[in-house]
C-alpha positions in Angstrom: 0.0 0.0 0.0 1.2 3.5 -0.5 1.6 5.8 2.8 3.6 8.8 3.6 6.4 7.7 6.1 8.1 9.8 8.2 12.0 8.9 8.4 13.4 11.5 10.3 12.7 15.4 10.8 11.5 16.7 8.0 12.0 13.4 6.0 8.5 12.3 5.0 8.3 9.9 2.2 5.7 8.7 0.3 6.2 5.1 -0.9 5.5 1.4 -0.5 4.9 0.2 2.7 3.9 -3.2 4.3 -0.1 -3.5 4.8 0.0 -2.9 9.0 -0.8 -5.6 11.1 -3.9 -7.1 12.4 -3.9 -8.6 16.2 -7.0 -10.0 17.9 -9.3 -7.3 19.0 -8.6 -4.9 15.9 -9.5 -4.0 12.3 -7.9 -2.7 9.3 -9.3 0.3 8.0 -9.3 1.3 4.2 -8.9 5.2 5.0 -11.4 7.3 3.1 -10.5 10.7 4.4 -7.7 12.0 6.9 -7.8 15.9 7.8 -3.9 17.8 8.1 -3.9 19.1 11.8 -2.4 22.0 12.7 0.1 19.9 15.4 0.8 17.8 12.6 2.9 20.2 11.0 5.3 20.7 13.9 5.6 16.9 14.2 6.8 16.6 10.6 9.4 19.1 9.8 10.4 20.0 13.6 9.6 17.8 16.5 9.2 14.1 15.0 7.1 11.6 16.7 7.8 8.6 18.6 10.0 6.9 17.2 10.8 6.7 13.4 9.2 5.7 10.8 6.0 6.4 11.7 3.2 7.0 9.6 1.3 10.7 10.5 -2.4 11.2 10.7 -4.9 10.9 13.1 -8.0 12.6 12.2 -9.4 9.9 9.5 -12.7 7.9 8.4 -13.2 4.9 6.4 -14.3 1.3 5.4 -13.9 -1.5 7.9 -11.6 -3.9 5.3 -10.9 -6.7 8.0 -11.1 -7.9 11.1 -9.4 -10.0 13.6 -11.8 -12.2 15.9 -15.2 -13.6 14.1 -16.7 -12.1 17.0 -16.6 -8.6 15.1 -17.5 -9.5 11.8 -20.4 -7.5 11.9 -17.8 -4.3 11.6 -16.7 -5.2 8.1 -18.1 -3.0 5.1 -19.3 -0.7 7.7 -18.9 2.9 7.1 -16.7 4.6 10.3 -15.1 7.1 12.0 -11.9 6.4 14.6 -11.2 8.1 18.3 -7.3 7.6 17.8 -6.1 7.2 21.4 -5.9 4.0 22.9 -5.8 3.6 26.6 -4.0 1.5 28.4 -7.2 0.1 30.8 -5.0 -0.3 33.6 -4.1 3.3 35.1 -6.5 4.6 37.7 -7.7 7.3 34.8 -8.9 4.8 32.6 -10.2 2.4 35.8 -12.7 5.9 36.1 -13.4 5.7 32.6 -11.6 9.4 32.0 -9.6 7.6 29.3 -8.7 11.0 27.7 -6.6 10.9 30.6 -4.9 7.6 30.3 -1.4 7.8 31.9 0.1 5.3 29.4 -1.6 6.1 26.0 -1.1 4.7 22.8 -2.3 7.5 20.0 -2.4 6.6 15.9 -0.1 8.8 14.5 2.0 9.5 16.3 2.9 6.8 18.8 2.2 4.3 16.2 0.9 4.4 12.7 -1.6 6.6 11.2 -3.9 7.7 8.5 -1.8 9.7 5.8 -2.1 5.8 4.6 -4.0 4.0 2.5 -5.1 1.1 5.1 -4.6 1.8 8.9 -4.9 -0.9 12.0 -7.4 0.7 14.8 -8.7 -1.6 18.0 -12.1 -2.4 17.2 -13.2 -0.5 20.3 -12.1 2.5 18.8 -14.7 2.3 15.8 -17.3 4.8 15.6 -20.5 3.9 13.0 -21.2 6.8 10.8 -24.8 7.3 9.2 -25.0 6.5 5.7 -25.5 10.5 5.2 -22.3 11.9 6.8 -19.6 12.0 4.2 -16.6 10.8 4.9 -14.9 14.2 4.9 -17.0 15.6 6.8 -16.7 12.0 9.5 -12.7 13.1 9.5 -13.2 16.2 11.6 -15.4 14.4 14.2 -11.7 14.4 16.4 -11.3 18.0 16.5 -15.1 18.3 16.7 -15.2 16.1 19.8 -12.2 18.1 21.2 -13.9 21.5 20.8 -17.0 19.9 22.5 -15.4 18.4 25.8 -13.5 21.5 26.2 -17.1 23.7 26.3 -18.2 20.8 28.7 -15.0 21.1 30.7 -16.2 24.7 31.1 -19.7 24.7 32.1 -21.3 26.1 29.0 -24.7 27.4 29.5 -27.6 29.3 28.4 -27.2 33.2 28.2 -23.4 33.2 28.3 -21.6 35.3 26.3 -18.4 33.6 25.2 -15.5 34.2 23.5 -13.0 32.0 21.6 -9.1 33.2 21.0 -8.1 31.7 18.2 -9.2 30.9 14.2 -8.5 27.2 13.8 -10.8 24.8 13.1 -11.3 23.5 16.6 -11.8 27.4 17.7 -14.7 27.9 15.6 -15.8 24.2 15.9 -15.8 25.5 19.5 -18.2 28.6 18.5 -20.7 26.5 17.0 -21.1 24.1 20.2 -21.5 27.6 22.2 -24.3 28.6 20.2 -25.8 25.0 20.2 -25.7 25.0 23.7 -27.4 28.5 24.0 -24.9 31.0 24.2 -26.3 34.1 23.7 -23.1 36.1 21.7 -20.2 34.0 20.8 -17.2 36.2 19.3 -14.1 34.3 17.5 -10.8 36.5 18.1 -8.4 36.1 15.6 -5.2 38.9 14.9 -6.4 39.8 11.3 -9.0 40.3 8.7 -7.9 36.8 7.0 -10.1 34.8 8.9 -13.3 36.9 8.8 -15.1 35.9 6.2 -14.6 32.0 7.1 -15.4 32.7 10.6 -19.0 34.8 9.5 -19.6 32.0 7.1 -20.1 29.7 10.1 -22.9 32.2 11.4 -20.1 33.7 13.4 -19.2 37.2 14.9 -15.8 37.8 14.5 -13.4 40.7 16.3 -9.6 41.4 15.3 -7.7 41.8 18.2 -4.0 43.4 18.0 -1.2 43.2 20.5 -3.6 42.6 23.3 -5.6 45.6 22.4 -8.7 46.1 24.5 -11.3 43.7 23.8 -14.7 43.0 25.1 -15.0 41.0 28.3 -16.6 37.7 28.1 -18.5 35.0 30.6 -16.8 32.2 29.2 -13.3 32.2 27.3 -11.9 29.5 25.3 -8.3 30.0 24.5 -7.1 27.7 21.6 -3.8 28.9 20.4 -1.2 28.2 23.2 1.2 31.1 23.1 1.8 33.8 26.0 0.1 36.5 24.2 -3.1 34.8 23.7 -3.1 33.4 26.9 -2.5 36.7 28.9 -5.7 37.8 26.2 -7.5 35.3 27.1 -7.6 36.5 31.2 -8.1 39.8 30.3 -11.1 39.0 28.2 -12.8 36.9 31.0 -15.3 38.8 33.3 -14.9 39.2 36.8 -16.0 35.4 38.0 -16.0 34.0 34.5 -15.0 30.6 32.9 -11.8 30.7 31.3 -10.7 27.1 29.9 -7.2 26.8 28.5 -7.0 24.0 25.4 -4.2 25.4 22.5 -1.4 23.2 22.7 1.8 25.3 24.3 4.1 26.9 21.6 6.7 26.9 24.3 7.0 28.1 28.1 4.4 30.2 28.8 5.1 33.5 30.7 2.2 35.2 32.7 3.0 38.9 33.3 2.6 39.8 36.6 -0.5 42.2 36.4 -2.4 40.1 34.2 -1.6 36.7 37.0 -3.2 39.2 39.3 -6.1 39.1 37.1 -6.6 35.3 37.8 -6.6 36.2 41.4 -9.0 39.2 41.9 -11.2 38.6 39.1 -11.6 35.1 40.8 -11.5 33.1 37.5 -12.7 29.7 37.5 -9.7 28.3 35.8 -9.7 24.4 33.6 -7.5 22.6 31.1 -8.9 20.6 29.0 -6.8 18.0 26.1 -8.6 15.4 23.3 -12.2 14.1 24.4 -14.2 11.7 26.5 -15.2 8.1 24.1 -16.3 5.0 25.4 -16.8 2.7 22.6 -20.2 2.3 21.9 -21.4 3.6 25.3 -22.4 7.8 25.1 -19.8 10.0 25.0 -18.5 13.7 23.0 -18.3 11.1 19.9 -21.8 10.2 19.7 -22.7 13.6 20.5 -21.1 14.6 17.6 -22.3 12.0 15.3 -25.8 13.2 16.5 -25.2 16.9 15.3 -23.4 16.0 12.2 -26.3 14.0 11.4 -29.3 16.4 12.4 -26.9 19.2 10.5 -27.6 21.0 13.9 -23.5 21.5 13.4 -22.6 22.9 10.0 -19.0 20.9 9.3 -18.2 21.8 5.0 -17.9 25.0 6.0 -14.7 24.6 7.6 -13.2 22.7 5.1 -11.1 24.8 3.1 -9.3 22.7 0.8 -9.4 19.4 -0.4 -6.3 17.2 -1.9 -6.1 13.8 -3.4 -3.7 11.5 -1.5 -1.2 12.1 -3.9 -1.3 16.0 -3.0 -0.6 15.7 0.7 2.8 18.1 0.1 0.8 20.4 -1.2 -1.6 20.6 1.7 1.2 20.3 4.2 3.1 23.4 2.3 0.0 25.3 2.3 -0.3 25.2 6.2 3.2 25.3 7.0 4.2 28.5 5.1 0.2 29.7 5.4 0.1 30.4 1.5 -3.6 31.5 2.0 -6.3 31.6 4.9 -7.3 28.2 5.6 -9.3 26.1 8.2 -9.5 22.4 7.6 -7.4 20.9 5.1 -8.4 17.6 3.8 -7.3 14.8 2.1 -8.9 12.0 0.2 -7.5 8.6 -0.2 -8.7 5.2 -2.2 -10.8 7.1 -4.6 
């Protein structure tokens, strides 16, 4: 099968590889669509992932190709979508069932293989049935979908809030969306420039361009989703006194708090969460079926944040587009097996 293969640092080759391996208990997946995530940039041409090679990609749907046990037949043929971590069941996290929070996780991707492939191996447990009408591009964002829901759970998302979400990504305004369904009676994306405006509005939106830190409304309920000081301070100063600030963009590097605005934290009395990936339980409810719910009753509009779309063969291309941002963009997708 052809997959892209990453070597080294910023050695990603795409070649033959071995069809992966299938143990008792999992399936092989005939990927149908894998979405570019923003972290997997960083963990192509900077950082690297576990070990090397490993195959990228992690946000993916597809066809059940084969199975393991007889037991789970029934999966084959059947049209899915994949939560990519795998817990280890034995760590007191995933004893409570907060798997998300699995002290010695396995993740498809980047800990083992992933979906910038043309078949990928996934634990049966992991599988998530898609309704016939969900297209498969649209089943591929259901991770970062899931993601931008636990994190407005985390934060106690209610009726009347105003909320406000630093940061123009496509789990940011996913984010926005699950605000509004939830009741929210103003959601505002923040980004640091007109580029994003249009896209953001096209999601039924408001949208605010905030500049160094310049004053910006103040907000019930903050969602930063970027990760660097600057948004971070931004994000406390936009949370009302007693508000809900919940901290989810993955850290550029150390984050440094100036003093004044930690003070903020403190004397505004900020209720104060992280929040990292989503809560699944295989078939049991959880952010996934949520989200297969709203993708379903369209109550969630998903093709709007796809922004462009590449055949497998064009992966460079989408990877180039995000890395040197070439144009505004939310999700980039990829289709494979066509």
């Amino acid at each position: 099968m052809k997959a892209y293969n990453l070597h080294a640092v910023n050695d990603l080759r795409y070649e033959e590889v071995a069809m992966p391996e299938c143990p008792r208990g999992w399936a092989i997946i005939k990927v149908k669509a894998t979405g570019i995530c923003s972290s997997d940039v960083p963990r192509i041409f900077s950082k690297g992932t576990y070990h090397f090679p490993t195959i990228p990609g992690h946000e993916f749907s597809g066809i059940v190709h084969s199975v393991a046990d007889e037991g789970s037949e029934k999966w084959v043929g059947k049209r899915v979508g994949i939560f990519p971590l795998i817990p280890c069941r034995k760590c007191q996290s995933c004893l409570d069932k907060h798997y998300e929070m699995c002290e010695h996780y396995d993740y498809i991707g980047s800990r083992r293989d992933g979906a910038f492939a043309e078949y990928v191996a996934v634990p049966v447990w992991n599988l998530v049935e898609l309704p016939d009408d969900v297209p498969f591009e649209v089943a591929a964002m259901m991770e970062p979908f899931a993601v931008a829901l636990h994190a407005m759970k985390i934060g106690g998302i209610s009726s009347g809030m105003t909320v406000g979400i630093i940061g123009t990504g496509m789990i940011g305004i996913a984010a926005g969306q699950w605000a509004k369904k939830y009741g929210a009676k103003k959601v505002t994306v923040i980004g640091r420039s007109e580029d994003k405006r249009e896209m953001v509005e096209n999601c039924n939106l408001d949208y605010t361009v905030c500049i160094d830190n310049n004053k910006v409304a103040e907000f019930d309920f903050v969602l930063e989703a970027v990760g660097t000081p600057n948004s971070i301070n931004l994000a406390i100063s936009a949370t009302k006194r007693g508000g809900q600030l919940v901290l989810m963009g993955n850290p550029s590097g150390d984050i440094i708090i100036n003093q004044l605005v930690f003070w903020k934290i403190l004397r505004k009395q900020l209720h104060l969460k992280g929040t990292w990936n989503s809560f699944f339980d295989g078939t049991n409810p959880s952010d996934w079926t949520d989200v297969v719910t709203s993708l379903e009753t369209k109550e969630i509009e998903a093709e709007c944040l796809i922004t462009h779309k590449f055949s497998q063969e064009q992966l460079f291309e989408g990877l180039e587009l995000m890395k040197h941002h070439i144009e505004p963009y939310c999700k980039v997708m990829t289709l494979w097996n066509e």
